[in-house]
C-alpha positions as a Markdown table, in Angstrom:
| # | Residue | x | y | z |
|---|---|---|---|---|
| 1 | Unk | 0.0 | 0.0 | 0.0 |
| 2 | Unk | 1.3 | 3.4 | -1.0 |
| 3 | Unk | 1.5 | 5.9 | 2.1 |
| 4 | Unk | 2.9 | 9.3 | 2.3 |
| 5 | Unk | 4.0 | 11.3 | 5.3 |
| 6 | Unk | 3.1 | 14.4 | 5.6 |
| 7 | Unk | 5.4 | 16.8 | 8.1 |
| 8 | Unk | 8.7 | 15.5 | 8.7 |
| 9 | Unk | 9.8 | 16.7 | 11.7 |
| 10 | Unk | 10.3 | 14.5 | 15.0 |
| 11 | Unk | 7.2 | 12.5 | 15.7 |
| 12 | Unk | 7.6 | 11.5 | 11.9 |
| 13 | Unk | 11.2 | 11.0 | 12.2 |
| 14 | Unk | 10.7 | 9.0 | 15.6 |
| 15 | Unk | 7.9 | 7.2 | 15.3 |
| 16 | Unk | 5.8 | 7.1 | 11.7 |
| 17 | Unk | 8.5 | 6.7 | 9.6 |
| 18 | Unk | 10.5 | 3.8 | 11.1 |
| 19 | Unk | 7.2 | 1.9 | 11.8 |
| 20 | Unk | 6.0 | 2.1 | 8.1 |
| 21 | Unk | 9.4 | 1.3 | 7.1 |
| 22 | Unk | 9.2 | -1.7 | 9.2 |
| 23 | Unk | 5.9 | -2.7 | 8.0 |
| 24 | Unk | 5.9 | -5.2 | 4.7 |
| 25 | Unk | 2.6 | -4.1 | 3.6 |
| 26 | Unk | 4.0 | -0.6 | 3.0 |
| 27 | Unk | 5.7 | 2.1 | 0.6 |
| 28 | Unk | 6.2 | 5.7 | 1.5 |
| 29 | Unk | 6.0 | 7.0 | -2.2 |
| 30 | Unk | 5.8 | 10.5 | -0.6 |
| 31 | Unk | 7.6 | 12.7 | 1.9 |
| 32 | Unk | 5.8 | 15.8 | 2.3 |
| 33 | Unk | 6.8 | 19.3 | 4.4 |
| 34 | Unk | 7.0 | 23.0 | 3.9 |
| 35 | Unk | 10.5 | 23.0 | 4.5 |
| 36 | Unk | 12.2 | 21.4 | 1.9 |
| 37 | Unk | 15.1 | 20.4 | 3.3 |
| 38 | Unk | 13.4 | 18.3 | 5.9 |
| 39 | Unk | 11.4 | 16.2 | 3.0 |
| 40 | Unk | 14.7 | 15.7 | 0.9 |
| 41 | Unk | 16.3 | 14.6 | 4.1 |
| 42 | Unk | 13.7 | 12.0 | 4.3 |
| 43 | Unk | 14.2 | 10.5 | 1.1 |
| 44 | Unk | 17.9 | 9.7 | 1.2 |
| 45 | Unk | 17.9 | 9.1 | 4.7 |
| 46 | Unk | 15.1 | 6.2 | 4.4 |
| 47 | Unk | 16.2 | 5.6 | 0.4 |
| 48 | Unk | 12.8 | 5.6 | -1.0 |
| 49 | Unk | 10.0 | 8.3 | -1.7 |
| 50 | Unk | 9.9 | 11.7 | -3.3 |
| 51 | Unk | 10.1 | 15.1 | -1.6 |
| 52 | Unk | 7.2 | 17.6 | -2.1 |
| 53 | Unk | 6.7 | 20.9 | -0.5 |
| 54 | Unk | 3.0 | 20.9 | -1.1 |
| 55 | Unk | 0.7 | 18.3 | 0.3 |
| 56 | Unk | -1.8 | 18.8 | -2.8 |
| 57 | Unk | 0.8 | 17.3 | -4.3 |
| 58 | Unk | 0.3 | 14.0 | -2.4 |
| 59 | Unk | -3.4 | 13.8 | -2.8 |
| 60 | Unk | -3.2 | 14.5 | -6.7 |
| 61 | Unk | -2.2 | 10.8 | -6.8 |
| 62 | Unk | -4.4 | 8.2 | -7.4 |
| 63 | Unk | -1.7 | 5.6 | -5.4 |
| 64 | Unk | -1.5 | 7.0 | -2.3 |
| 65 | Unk | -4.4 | 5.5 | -0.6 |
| 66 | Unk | -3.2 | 6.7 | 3.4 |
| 67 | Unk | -1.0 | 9.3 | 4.7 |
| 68 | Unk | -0.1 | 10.4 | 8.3 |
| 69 | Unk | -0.6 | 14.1 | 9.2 |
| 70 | Unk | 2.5 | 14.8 | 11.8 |
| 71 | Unk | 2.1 | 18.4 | 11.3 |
| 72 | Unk | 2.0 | 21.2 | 14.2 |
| 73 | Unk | -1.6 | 21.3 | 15.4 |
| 74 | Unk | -2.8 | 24.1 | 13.5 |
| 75 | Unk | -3.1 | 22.3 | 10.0 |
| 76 | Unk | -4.3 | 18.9 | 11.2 |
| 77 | Unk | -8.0 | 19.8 | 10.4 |
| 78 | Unk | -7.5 | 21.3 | 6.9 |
| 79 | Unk | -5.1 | 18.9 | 5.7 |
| 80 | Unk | -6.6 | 15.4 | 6.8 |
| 81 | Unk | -10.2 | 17.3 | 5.9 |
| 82 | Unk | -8.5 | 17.8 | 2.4 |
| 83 | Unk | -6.9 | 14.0 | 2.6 |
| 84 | Unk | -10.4 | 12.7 | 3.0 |
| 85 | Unk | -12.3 | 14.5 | 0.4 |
| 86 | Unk | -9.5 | 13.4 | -2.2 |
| 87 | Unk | -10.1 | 9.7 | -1.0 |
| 88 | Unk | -6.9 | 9.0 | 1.4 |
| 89 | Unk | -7.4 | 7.3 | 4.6 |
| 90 | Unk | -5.9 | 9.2 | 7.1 |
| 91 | Unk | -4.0 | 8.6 | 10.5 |
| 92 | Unk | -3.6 | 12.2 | 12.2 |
| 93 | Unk | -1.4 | 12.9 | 15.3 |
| 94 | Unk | -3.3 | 14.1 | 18.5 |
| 95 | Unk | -4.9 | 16.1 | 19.3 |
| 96 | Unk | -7.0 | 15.9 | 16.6 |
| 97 | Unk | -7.1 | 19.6 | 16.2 |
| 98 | Unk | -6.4 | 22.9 | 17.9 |
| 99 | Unk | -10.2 | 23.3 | 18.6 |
| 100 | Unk | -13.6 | 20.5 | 19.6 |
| 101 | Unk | -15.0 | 22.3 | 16.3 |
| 102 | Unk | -12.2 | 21.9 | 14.2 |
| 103 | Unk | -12.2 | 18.2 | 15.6 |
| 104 | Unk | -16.1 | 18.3 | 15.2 |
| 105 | Unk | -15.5 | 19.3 | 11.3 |
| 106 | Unk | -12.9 | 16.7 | 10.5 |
| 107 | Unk | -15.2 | 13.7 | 12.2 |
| 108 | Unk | -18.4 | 14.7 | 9.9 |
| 109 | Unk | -16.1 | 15.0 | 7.0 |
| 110 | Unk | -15.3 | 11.6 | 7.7 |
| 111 | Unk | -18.9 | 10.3 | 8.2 |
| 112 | Unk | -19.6 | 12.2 | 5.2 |
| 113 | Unk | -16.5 | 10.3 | 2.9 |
| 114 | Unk | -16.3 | 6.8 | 4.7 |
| 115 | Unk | -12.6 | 7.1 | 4.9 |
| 116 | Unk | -11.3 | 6.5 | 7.7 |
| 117 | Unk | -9.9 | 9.0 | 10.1 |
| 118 | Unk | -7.9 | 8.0 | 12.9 |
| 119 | Unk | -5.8 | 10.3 | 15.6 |
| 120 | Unk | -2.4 | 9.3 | 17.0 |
| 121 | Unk | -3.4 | 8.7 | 20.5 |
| 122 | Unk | -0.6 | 5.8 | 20.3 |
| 123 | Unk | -1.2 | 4.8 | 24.0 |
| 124 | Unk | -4.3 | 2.5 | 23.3 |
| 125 | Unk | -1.4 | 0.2 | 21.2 |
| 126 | Unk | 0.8 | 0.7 | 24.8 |
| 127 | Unk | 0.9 | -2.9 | 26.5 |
| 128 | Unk | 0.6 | -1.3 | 29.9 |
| 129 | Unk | -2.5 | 0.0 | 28.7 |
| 130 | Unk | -3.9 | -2.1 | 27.3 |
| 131 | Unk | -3.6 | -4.6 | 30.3 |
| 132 | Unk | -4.9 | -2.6 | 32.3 |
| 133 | Unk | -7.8 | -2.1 | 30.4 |
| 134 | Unk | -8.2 | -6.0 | 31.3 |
| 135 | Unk | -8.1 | -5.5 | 34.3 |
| 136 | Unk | -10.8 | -3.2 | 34.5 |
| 137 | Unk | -13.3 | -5.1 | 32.1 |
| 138 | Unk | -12.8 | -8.4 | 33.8 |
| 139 | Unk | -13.8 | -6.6 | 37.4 |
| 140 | Unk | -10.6 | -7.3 | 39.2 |
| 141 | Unk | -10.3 | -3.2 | 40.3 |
| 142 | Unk | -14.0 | -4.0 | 41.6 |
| 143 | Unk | -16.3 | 0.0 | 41.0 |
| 144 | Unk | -13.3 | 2.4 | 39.4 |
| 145 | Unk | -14.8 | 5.2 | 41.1 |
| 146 | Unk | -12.0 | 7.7 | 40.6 |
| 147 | Unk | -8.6 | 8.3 | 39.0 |
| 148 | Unk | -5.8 | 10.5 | 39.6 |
| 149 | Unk | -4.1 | 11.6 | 36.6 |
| 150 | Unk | -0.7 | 13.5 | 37.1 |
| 151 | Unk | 1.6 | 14.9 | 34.4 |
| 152 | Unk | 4.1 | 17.5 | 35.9 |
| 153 | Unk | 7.3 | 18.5 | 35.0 |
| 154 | Unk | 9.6 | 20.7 | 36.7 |
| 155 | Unk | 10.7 | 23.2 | 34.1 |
| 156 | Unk | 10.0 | 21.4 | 30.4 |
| 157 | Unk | 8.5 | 24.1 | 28.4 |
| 158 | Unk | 9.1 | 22.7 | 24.4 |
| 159 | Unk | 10.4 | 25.0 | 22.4 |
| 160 | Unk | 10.1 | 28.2 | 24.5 |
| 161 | Unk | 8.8 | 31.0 | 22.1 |
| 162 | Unk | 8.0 | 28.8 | 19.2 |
| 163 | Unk | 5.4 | 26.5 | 17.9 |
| 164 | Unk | 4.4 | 24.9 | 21.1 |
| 165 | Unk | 3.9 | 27.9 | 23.0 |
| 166 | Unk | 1.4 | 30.0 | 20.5 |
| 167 | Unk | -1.7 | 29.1 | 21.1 |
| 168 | Unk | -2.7 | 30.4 | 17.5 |
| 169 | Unk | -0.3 | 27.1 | 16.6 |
| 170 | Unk | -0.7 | 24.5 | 19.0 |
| 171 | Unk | -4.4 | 25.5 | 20.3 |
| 172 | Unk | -3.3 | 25.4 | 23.8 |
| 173 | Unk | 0.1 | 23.9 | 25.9 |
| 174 | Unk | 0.3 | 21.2 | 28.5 |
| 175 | Unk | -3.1 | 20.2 | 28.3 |
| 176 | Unk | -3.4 | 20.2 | 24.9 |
| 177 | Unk | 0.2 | 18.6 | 24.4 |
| 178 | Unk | 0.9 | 16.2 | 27.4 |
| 179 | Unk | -2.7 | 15.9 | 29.0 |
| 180 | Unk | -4.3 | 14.5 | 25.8 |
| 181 | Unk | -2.9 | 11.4 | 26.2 |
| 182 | Unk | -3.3 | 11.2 | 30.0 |
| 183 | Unk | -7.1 | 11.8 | 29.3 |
| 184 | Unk | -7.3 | 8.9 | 26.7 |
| 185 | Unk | -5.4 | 6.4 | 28.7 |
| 186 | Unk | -8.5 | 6.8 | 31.5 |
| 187 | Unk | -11.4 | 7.1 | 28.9 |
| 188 | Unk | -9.5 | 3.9 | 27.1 |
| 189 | Unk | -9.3 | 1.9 | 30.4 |
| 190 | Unk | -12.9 | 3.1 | 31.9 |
| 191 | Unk | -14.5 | 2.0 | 28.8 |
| 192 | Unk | -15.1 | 6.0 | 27.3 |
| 193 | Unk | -17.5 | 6.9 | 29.5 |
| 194 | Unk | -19.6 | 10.0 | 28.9 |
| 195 | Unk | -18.1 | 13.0 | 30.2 |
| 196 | Unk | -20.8 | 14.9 | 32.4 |
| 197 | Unk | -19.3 | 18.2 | 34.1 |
| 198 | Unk | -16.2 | 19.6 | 33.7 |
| 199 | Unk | -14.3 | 22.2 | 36.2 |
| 200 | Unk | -10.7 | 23.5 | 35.4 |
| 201 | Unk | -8.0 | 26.2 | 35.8 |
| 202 | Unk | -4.9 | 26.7 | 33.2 |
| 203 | Unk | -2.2 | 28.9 | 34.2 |
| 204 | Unk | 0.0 | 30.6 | 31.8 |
| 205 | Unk | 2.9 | 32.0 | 34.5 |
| 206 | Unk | 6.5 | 30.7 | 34.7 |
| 207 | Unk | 7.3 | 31.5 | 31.2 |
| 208 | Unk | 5.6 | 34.6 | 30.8 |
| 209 | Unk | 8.9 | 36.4 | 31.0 |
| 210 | Unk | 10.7 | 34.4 | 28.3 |
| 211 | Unk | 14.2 | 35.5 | 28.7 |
| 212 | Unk | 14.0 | 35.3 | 32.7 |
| 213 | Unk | 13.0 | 31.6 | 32.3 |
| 214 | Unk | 15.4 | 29.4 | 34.0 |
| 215 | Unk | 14.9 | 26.0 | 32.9 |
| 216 | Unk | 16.0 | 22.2 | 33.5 |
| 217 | Unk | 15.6 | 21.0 | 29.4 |
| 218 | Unk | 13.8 | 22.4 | 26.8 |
| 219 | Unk | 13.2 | 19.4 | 24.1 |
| 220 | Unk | 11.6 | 21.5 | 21.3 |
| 221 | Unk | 14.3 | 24.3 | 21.6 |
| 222 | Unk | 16.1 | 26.2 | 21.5 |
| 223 | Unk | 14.4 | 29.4 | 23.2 |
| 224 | Unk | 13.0 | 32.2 | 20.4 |
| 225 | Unk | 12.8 | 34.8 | 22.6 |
| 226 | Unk | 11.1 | 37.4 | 19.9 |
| 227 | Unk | 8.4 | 34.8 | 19.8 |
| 228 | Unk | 4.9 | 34.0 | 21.5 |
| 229 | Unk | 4.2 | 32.8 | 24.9 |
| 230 | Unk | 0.0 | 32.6 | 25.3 |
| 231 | Unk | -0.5 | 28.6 | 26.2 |
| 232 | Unk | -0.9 | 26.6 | 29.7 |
| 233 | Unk | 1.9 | 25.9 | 31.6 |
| 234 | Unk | 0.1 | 24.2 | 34.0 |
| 235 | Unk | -3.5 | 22.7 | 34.4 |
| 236 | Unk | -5.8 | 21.5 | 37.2 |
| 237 | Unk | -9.2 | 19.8 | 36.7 |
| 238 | Unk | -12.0 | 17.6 | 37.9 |
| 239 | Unk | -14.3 | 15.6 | 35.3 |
| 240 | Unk | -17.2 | 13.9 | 36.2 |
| 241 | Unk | -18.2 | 11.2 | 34.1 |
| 242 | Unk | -21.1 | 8.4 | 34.2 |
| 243 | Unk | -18.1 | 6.3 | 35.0 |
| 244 | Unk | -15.6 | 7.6 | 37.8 |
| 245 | Unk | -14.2 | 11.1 | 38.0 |
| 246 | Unk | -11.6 | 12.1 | 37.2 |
| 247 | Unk | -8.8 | 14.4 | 38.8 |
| 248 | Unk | -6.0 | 16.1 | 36.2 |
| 249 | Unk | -2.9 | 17.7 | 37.6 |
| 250 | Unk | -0.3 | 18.4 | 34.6 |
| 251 | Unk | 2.6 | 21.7 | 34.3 |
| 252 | Unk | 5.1 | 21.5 | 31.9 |
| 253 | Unk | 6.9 | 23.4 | 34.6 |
| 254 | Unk | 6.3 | 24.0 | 38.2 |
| 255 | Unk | 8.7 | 24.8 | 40.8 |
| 256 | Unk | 8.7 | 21.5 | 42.5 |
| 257 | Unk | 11.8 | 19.4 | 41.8 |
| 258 | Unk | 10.0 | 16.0 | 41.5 |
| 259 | Unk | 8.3 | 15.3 | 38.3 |
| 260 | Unk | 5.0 | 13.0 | 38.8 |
| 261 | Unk | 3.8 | 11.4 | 35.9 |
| 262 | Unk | 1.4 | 8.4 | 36.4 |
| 263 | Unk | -1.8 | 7.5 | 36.7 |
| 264 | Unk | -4.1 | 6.0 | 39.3 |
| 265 | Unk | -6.9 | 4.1 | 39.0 |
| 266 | Unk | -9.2 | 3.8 | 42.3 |
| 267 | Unk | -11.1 | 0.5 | 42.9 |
| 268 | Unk | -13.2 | -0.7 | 45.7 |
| 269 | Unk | -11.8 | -4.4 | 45.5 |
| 270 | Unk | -7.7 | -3.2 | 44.1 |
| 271 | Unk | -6.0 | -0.3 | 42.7 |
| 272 | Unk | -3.6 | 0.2 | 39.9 |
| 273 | Unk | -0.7 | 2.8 | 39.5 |
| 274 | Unk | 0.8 | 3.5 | 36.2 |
| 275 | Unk | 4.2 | 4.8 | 35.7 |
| 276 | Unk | 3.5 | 6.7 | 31.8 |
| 277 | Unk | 5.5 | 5.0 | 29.6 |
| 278 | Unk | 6.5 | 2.3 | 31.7 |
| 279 | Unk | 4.5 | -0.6 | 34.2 |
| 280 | Unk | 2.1 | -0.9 | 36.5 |
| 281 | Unk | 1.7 | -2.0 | 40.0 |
| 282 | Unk | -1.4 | -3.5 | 41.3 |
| 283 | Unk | -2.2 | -2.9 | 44.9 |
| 284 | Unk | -5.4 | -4.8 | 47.4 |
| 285 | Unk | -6.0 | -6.7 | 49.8 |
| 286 | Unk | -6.5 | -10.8 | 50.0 |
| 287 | Unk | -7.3 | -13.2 | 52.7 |
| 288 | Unk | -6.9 | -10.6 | 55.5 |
| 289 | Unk | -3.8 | -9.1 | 54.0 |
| 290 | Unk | -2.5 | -6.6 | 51.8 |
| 291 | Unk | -0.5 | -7.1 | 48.7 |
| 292 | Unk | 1.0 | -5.3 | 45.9 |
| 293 | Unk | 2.7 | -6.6 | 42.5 |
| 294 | Unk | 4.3 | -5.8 | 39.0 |
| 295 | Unk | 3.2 | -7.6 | 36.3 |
| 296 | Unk | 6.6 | -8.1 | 33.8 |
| 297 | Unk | 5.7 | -8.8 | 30.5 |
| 298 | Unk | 7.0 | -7.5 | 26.9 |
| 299 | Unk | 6.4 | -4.0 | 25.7 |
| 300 | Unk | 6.3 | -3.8 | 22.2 |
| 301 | Unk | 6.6 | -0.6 | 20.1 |
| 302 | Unk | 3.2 | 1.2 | 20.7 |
| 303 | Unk | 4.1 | 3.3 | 17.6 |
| 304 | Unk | 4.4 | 0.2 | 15.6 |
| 305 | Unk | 1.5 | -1.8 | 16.7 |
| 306 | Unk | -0.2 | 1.8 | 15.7 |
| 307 | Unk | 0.5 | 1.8 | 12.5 |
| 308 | Unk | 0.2 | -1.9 | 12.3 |
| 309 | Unk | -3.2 | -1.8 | 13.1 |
| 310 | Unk | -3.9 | 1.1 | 10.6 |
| 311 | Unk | -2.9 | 0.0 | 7.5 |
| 312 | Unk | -4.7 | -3.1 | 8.5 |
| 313 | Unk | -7.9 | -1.6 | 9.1 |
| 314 | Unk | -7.9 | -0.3 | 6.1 |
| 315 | Unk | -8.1 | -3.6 | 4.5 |
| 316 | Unk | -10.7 | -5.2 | 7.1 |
| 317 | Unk | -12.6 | -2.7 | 7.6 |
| 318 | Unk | -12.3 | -3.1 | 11.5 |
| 319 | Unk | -12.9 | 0.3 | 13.5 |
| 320 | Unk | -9.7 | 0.8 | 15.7 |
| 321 | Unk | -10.0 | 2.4 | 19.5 |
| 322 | Unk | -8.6 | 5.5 | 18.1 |
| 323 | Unk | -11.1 | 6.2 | 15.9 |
| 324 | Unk | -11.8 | 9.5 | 15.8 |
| 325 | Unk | -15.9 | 8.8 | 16.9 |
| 326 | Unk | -14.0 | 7.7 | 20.0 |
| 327 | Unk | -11.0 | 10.4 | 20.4 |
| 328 | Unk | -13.7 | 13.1 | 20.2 |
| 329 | Unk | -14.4 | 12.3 | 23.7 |
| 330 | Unk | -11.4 | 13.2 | 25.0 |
| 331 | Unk | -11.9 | 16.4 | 22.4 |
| 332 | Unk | -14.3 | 18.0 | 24.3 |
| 333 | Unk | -13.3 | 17.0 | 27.7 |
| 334 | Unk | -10.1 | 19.4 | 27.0 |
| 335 | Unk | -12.4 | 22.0 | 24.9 |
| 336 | Unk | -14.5 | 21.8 | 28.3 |
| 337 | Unk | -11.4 | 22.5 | 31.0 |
| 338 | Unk | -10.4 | 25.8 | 28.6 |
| 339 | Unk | -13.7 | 26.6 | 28.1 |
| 340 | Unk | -14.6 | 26.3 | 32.2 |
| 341 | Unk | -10.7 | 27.9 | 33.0 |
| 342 | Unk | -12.2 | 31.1 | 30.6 |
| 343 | Unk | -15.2 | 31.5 | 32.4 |
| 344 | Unk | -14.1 | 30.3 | 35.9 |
| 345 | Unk | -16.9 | 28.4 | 36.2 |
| 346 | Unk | -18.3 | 24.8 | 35.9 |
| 347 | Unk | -19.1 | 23.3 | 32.1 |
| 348 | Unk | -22.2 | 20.9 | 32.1 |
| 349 | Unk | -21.8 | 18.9 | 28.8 |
């Protein structure tokens, strides 16, 4: 199946790229960004493809039947909205879009073409996750009746000045960028359960002052300091859903040494803490005494099983977890905790 990539910048480079690659059923015919450079790059670093600057270009051709959208957040909507009306199936990196209407747009276009549309929230392919998930369906956490989600940082901000840090780009910061996938690891697990009230506050303060900024790393750098700083740093929230609720504490920096980045899900018979990116530990009580234990098992590439699973679907016709009638969830969960931070004020959905 003929694929093209479309942004070739690090998720690409990390993550889409090396798993189509990797994948017999492939061929990246196309590698597709606005910088030049970065698409001829592609093409003698992975030996195969052609560079275009223009993703028209892709979507002119009759071969390409998929293509994965690993732009910044901005162009996600317009560009997989344009992949689907030319008949390309089309596997988008999270979040879906900058906006819930942008994301809204994109899922009728989608109903309205029958191609499928699916967003990068590569966590439902994690083996952790996925586990857990078991866990939860076969009633060994008893009621989940809350989880804890925590994503902090110390001082992390990506790219200080650029990209990630204007909202007019990226739509928002550590919510939008971090929390999204915190969020769809707990709708995952809990079965998407319907979000009912939302209650958040977003905090745009350590990196205000841009050349003041004292930080630890800064992955997405280096700083632009004659750029734009308007996005989260940090987040707080509670969601109530039909399911349990659900408390959100993420920052890409806080001044607090000690990053915390897991996830805990509360049951009435066990519990289960997540280390992102890593295992779990399971923790309850048997036969008058508590107990706690690691599962060890294999973790597979997540990014691979993703795109595994795509180009699959697109053969068998099998709707994938990351569909985007599922991801919307999460959608307007995070349109909900900007929308409620605005107003400072509760959101009933």
């Amino acid at each position: 199946m003929k694929v093209a990539v479309i942004g070739c910048g690090a998720i690409a480079n990390s993550a889409h790229i090396p798993s189509y690659m990797n994948n017999p059923d492939a061929e990246i015919a196309y590698f597709c960004d606005i910088i030049p450079e970065r698409a001829q790059a592609a093409v003698e670093k992975y030996g195969c493809g052609k560079a275009v600057v223009d993703y028209h270009d892709v979507l002119k051709d009759p071969e390409v039947k998929a293509v994965s959208v690993c732009t910044p957040n901005n162009v996600h909507a317009p560009i997989s909205i344009d992949a689907m009306r030319a008949g390309k199936h089309v596997l988008c990196e999270k979040p879906a879009a900058r906006t819930l209407s942008e994301a809204l747009e994109m899922q009728k276009v989608q109903h309205e073409t029958g191609m499928t549309l699916n967003i990068g929230v590569v966590n439902r392919f994690n083996d952790s996750v996925r586990r857990i998930k078991e866990y939860i369906d076969s009633g060994k956490l008893g009621e989940v009746y809350h989880v804890y989600a925590s994503f902090r940082a110390h001082r992390s901000i990506p790219g200080l000045g650029g990209a990630f840090t204007t909202k007019a780009i990226a739509g928002g910061g550590a919510l939008i960028d971090w929390g999204v996938h915190y969020l769809d690891i707990v709708m995952y697990c809990c079965g998407d359960p319907k979000p009912v009230t939302v209650s958040g506050e977003t905090f745009c303060k350590l990196g205000v002052d841009m050349e003041k900024y004292v930080y630890k790393d800064m992955w997405a750098g280096p700083p632009k300091y004659d750029g734009v700083y308007d996005v989260d740093d940090s987040v707080t929230a509670l969601i109530r859903t039909e399911g349990p609720t659900i408390s959100v504490h993420g920052a890409w920096a806080q001044n607090i040494g000690q990053p915390a980045t897991y996830i805990d899900f509360m049951g009435d018979k066990a519990g289960i803490r997540l280390d992102y990116g890593g295992y779990f530990t399971v923790y309850g009580s048997e036969h008058g005494a508590l107990y706690s234990f690691k599962p060890e098992f294999e973790m597979k590439n997540m990014y691979q099983r993703e795109i595994d699973c795509f180009l699959q679907c697109l053969t068998t016709g099998e709707k994938l977890a990351s569909h985007i009638d599922t991801v919307i969830i999460t959608a307007k969960i995070m349109q909900a905790i900007y929308d409620s931070a605005e107003a400072h004020r509760e959101i009933a959905l």
